[in-house]
N, CA and C atoms as a LAMMPS dump frame, in Angstrom:
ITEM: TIMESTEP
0
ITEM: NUMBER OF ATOMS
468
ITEM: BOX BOUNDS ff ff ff
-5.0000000000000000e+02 5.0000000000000000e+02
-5.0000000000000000e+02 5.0000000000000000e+02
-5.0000000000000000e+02 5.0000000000000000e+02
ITEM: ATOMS id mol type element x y z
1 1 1 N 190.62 -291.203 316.006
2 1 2 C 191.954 -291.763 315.934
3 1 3 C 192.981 -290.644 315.953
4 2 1 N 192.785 -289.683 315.464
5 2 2 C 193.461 -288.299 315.522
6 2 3 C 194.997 -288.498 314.768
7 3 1 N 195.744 -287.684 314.55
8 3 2 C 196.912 -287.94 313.803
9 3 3 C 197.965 -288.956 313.848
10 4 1 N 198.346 -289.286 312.691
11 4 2 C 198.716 -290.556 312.425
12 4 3 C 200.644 -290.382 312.933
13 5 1 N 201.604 -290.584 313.92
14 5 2 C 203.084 -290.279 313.511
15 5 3 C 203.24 -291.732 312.572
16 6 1 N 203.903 -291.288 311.067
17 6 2 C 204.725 -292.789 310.883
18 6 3 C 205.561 -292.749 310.913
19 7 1 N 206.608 -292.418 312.059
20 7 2 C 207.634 -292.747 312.461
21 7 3 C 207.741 -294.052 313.296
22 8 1 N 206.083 -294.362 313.813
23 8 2 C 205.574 -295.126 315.1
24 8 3 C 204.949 -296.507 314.247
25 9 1 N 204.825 -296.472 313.067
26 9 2 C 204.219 -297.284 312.162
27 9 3 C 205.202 -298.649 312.009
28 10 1 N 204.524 -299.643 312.043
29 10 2 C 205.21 -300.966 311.693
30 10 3 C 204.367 -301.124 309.692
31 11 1 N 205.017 -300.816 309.043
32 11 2 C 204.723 -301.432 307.731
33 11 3 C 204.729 -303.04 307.842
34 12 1 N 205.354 -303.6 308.381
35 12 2 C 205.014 -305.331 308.362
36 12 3 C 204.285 -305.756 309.179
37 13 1 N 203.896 -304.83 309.968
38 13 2 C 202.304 -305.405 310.917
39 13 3 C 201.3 -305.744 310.497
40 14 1 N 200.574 -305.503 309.279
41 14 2 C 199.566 -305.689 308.264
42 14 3 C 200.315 -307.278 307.819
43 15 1 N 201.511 -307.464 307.436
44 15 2 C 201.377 -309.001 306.973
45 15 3 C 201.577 -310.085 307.868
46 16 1 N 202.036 -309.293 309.283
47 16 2 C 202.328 -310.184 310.252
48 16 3 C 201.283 -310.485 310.781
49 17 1 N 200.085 -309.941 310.97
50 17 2 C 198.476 -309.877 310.996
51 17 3 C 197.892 -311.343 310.528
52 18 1 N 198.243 -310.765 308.404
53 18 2 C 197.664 -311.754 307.788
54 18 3 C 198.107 -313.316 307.402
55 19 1 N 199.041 -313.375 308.14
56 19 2 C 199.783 -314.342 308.207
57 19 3 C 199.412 -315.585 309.4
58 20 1 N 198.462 -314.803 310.122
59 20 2 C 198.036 -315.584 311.672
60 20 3 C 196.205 -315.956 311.835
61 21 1 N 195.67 -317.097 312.126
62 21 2 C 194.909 -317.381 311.896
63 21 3 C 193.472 -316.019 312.761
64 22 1 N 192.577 -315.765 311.866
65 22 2 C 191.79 -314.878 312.008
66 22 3 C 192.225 -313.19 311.673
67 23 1 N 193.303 -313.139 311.278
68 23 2 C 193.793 -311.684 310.666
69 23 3 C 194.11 -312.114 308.916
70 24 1 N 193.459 -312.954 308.556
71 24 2 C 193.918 -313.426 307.124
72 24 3 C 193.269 -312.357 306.352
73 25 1 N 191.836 -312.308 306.191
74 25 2 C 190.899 -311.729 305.26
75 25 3 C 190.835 -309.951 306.016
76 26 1 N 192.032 -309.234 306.697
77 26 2 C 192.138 -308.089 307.347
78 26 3 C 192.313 -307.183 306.045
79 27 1 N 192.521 -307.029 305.204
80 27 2 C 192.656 -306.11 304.22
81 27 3 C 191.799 -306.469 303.317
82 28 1 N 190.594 -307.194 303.369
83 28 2 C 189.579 -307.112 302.54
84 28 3 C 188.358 -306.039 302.823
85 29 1 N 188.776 -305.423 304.771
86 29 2 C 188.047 -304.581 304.872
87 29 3 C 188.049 -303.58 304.206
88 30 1 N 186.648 -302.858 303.988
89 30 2 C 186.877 -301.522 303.071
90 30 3 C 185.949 -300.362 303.633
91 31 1 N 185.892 -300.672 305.175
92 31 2 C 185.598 -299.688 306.335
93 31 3 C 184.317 -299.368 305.512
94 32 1 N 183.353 -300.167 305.693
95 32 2 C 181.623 -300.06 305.118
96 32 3 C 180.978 -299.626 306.95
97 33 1 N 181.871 -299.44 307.809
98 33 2 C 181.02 -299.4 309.182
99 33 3 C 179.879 -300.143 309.386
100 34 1 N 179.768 -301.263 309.02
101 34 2 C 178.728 -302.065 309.126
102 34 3 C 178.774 -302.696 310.719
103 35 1 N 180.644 -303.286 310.893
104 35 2 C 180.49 -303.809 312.03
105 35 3 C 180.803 -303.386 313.256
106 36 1 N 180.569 -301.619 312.905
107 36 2 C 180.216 -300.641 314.17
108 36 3 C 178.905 -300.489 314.78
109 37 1 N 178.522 -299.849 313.107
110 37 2 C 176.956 -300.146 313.255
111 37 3 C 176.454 -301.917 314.468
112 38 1 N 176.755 -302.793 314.083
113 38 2 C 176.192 -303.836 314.674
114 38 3 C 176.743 -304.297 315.991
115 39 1 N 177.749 -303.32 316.439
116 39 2 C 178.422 -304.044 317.464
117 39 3 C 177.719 -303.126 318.864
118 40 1 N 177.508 -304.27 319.829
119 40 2 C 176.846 -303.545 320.595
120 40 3 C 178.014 -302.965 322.249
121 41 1 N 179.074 -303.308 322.15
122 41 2 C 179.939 -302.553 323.068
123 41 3 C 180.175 -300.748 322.09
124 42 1 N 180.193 -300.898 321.128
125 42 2 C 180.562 -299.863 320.935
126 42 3 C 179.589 -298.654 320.886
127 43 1 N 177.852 -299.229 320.887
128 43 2 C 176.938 -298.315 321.163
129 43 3 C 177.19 -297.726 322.632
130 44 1 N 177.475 -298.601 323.454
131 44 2 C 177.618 -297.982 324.954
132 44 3 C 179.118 -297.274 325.014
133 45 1 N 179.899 -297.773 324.792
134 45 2 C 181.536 -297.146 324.865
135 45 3 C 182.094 -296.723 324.031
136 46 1 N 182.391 -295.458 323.13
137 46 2 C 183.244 -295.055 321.96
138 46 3 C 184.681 -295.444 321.928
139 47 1 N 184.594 -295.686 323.148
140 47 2 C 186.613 -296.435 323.185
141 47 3 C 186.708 -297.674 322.499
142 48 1 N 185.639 -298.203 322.048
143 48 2 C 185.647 -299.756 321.077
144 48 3 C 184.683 -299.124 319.517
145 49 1 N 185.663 -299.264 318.973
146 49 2 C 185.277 -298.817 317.469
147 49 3 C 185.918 -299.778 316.84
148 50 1 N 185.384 -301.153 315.996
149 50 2 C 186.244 -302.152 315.286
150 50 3 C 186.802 -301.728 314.239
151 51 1 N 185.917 -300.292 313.361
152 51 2 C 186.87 -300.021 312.713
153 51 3 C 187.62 -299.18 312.717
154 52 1 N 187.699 -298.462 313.664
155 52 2 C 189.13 -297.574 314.216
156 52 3 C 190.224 -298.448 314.415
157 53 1 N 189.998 -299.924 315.341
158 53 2 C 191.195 -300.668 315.086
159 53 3 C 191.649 -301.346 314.275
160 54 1 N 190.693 -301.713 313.209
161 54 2 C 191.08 -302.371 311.944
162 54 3 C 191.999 -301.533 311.482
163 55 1 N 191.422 -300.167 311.073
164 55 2 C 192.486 -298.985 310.323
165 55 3 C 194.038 -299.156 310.884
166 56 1 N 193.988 -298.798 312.47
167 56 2 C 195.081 -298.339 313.013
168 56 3 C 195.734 -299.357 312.55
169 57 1 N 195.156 -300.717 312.5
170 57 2 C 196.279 -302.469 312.328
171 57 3 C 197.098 -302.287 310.618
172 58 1 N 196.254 -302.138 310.272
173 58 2 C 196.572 -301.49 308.841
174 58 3 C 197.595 -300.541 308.372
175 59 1 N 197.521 -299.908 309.378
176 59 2 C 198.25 -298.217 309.289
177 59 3 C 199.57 -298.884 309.823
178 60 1 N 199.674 -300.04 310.464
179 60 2 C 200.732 -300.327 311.213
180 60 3 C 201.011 -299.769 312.576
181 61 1 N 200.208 -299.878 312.924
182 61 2 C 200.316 -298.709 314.499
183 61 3 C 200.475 -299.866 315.64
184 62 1 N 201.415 -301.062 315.576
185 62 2 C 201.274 -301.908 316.433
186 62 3 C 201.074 -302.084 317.884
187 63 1 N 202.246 -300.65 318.688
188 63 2 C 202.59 -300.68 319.58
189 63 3 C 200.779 -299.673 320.122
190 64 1 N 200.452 -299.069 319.296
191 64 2 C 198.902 -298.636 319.869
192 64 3 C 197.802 -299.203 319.892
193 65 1 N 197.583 -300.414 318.716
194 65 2 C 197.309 -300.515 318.912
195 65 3 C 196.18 -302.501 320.499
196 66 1 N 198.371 -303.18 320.109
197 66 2 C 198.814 -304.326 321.161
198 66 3 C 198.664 -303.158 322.588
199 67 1 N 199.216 -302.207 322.89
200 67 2 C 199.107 -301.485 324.341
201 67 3 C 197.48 -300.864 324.588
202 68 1 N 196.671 -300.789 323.749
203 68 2 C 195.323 -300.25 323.839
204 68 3 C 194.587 -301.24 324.368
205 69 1 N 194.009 -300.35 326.006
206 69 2 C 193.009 -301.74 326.37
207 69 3 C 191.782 -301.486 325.722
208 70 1 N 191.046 -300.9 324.749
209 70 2 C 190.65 -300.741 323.92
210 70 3 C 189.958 -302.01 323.11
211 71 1 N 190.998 -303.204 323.155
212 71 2 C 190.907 -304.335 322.016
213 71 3 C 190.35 -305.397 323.084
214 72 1 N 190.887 -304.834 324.482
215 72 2 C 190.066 -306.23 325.543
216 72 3 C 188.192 -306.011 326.158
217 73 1 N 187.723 -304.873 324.923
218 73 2 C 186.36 -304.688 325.212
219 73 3 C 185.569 -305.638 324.534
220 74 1 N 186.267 -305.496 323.421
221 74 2 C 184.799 -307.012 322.488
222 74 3 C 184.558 -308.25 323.341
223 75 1 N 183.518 -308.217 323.053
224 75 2 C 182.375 -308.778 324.158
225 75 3 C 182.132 -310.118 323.192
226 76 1 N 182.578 -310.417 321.838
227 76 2 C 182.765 -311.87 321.26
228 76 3 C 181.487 -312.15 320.861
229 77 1 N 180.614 -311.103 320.79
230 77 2 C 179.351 -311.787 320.448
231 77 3 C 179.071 -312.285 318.869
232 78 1 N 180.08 -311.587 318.029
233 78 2 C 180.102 -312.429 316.532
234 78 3 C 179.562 -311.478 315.725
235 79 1 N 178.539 -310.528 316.499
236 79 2 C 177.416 -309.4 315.233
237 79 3 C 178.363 -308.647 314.142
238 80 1 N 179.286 -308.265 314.804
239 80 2 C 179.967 -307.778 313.113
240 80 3 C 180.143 -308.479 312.729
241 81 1 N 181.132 -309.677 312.773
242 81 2 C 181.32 -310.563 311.819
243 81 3 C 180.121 -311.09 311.061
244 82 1 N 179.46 -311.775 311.458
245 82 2 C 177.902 -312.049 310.818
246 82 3 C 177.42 -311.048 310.048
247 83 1 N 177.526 -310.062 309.839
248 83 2 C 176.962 -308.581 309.14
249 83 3 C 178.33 -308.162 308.724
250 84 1 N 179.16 -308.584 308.014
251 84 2 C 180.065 -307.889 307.518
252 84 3 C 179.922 -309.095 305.645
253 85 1 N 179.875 -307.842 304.937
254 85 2 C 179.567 -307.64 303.346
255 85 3 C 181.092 -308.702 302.938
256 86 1 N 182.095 -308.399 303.774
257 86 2 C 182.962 -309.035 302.771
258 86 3 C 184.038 -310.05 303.642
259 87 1 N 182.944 -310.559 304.929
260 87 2 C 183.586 -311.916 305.209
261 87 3 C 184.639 -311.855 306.457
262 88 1 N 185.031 -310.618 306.626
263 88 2 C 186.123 -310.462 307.595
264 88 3 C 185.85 -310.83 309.101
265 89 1 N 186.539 -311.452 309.4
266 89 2 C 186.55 -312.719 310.725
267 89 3 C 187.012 -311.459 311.331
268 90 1 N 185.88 -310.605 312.051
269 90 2 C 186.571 -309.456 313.138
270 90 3 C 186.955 -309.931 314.651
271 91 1 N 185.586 -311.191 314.684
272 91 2 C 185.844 -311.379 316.434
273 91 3 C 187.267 -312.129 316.346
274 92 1 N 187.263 -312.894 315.136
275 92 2 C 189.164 -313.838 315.116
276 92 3 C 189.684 -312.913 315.563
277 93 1 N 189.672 -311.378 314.799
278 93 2 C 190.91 -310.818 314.597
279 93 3 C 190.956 -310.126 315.983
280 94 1 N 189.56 -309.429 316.901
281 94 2 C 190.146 -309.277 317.599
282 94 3 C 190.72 -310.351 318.781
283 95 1 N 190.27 -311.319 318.982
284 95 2 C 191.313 -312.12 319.694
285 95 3 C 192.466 -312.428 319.42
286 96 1 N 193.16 -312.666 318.154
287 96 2 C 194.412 -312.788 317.614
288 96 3 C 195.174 -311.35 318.113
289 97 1 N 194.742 -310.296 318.076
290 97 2 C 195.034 -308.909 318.594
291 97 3 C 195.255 -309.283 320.215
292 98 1 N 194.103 -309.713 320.666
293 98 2 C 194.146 -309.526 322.486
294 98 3 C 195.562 -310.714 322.84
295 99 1 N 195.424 -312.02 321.81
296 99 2 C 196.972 -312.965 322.052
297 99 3 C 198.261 -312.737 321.811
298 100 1 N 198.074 -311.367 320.604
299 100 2 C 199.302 -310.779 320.705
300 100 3 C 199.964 -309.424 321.773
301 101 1 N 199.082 -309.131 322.197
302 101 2 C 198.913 -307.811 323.23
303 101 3 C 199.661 -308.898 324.241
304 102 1 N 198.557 -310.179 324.721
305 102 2 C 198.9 -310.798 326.248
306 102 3 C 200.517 -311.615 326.056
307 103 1 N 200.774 -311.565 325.099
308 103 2 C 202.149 -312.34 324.69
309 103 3 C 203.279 -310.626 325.522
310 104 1 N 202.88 -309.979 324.537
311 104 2 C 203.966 -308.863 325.028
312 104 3 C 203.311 -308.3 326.161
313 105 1 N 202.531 -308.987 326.814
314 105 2 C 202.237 -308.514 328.494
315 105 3 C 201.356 -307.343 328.696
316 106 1 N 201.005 -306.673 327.615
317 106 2 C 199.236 -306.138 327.48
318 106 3 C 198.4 -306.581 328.163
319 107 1 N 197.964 -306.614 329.111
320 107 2 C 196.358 -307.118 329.315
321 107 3 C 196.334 -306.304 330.841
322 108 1 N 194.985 -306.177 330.739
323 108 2 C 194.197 -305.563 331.685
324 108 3 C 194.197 -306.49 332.958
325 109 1 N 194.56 -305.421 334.326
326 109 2 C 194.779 -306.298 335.652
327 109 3 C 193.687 -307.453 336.078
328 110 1 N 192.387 -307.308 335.718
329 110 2 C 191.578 -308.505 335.754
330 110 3 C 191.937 -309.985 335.05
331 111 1 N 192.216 -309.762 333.884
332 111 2 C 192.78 -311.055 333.358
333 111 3 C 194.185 -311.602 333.538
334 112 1 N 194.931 -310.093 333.854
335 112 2 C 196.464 -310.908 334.858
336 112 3 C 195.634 -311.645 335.952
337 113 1 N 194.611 -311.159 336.324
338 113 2 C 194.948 -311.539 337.982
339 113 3 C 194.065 -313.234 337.486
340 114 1 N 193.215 -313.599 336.91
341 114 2 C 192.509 -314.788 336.154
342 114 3 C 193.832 -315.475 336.158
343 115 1 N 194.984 -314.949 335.081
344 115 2 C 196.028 -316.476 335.114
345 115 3 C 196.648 -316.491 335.764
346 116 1 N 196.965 -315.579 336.744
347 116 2 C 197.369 -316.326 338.236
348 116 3 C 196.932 -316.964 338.607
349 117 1 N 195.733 -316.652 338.99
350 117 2 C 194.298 -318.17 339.645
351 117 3 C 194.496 -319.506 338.468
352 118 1 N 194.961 -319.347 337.17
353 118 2 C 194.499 -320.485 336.592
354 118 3 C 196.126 -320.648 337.068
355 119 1 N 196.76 -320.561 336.651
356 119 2 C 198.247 -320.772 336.922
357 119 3 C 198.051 -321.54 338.441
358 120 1 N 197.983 -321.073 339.405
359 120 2 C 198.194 -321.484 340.542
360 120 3 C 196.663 -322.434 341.173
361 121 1 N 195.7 -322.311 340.457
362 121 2 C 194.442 -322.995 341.142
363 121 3 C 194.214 -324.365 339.637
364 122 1 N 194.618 -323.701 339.07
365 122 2 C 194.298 -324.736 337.918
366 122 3 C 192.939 -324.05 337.043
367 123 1 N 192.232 -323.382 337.704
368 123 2 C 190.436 -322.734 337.454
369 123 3 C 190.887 -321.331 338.116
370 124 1 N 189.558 -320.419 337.647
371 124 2 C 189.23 -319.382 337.743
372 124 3 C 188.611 -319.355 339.826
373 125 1 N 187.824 -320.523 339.808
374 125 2 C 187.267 -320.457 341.155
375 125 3 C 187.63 -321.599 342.009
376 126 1 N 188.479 -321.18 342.778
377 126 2 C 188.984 -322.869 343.331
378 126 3 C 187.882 -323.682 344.266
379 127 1 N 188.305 -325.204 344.047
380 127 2 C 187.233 -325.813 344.354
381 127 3 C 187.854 -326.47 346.04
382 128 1 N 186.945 -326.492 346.642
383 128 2 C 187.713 -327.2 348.655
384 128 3 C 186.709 -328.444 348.53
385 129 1 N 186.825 -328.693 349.74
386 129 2 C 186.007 -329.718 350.254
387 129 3 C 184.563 -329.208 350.29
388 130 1 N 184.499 -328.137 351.129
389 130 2 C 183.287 -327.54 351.243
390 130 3 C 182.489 -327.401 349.856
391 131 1 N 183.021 -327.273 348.87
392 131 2 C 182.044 -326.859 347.399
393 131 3 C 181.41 -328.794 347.029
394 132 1 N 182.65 -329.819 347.379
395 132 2 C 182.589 -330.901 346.974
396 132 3 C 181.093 -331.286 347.564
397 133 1 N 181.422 -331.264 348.99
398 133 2 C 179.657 -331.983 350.154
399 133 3 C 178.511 -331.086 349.238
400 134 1 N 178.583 -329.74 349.095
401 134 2 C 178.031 -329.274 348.423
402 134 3 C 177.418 -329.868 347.2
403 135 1 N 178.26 -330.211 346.45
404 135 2 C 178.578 -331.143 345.042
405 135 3 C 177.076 -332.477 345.766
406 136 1 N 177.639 -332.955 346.928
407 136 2 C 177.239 -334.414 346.952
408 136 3 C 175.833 -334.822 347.459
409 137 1 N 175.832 -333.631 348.235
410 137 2 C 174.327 -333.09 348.502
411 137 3 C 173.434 -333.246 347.611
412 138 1 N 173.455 -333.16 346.394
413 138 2 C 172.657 -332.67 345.036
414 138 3 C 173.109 -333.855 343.71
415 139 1 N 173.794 -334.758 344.507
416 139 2 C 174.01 -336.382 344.223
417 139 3 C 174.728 -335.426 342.196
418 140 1 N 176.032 -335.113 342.694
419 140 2 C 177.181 -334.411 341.545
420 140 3 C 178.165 -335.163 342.153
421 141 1 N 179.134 -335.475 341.224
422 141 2 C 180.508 -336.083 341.5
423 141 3 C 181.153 -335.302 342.018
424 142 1 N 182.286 -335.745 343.168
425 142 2 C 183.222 -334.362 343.331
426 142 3 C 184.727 -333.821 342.304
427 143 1 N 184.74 -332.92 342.208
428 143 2 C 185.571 -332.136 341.431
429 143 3 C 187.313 -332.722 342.233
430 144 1 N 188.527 -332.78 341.671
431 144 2 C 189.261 -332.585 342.325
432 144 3 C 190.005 -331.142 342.848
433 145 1 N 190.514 -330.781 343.771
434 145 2 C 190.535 -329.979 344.254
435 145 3 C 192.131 -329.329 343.65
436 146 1 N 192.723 -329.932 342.8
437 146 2 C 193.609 -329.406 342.677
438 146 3 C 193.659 -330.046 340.764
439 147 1 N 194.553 -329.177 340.005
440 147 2 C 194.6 -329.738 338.823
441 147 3 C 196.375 -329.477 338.473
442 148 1 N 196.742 -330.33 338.399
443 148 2 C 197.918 -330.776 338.549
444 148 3 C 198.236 -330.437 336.713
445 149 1 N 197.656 -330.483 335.852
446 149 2 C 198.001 -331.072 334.118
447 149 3 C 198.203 -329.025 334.086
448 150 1 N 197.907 -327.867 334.588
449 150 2 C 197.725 -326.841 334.154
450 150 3 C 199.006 -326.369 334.52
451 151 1 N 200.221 -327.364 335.349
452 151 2 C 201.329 -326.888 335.709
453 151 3 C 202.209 -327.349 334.198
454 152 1 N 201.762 -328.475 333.464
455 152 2 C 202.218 -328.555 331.978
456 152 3 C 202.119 -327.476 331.237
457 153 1 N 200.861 -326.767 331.336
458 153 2 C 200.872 -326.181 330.309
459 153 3 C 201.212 -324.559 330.575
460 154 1 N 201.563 -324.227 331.717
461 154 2 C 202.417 -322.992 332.392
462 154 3 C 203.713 -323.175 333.177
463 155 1 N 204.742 -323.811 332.371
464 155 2 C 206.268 -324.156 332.975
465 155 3 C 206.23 -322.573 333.388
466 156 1 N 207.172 -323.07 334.594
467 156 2 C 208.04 -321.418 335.217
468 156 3 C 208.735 -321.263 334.892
């Protein structure tokens, strides 16, 4: 993590954290590295350390650690959380982390480029005619080809 400026520190980032569902029980950590030890992105990649970002969230380091693509590595598999001594909802927290990053426009060009497709296709993989015969071949209903309800829930 290397030196700390707190000039760069949000002191109310820690309650603005615990205030949001899955950053509640964030200061019950007491950095036991248990859910380093168990996490398996971080055996392959040192750029994902859960508790390097727990600390930094703590420390108030918001803007490092919402701009760090760093937080879009957890892989959600649950092992720290499940192996953590004192309960702390890490995979919540890091998604509550990755929703506050994608709010202030953080996120890594793969998942911009995902809600464009959902934005504009409705899905990740758009569906034609051709996937449908496909579909009917193998006696499956066809899909509609367009989803109209995902323009509700992404006004321009």
């Amino acid at each position: 993590m290397g030196n700390i400026d707190l000039e760069q520190a949000d002191p109310n980032f820690r309650r603005e954290l615990a205030r949001q569902p899955g950053g509640e029980k964030i200061s019950a950590c007491f950095m036991c590295r248990t859910c380093v030890a168990s996490c398996p992105i971080s055996a392959v990649n040192d750029k994902f350390h859960p508790l390097r970002i727990i600390r930094m969230a703590l420390y108030g380091l918001k803007e490092q650690v919402l701009s760090g693509d760093f937080i879009w590595l957890c892989s959600s598999c649950y092992a720290c959380q499940e192996r953590c001594p004192q309960g702390v909802s890490i995979t919540e927290f890091m998604t509550l982390l990755k929703n506050m990053a994608a709010k202030k426009g953080h996120m890594p060009a793969g998942i911009r480029a995902q809600l464009g497709l959902v934005k504009g296709e409705g899905r990740i993989y758009p569906i034609d005619d051709f996937d449908n015969k496909k579909r009917a071949k193998i006696d499956l209903p066809a899909i509609p080809t367009t989803c109209k309800v995902v323009k509700e829930l992404f006004p321009e």
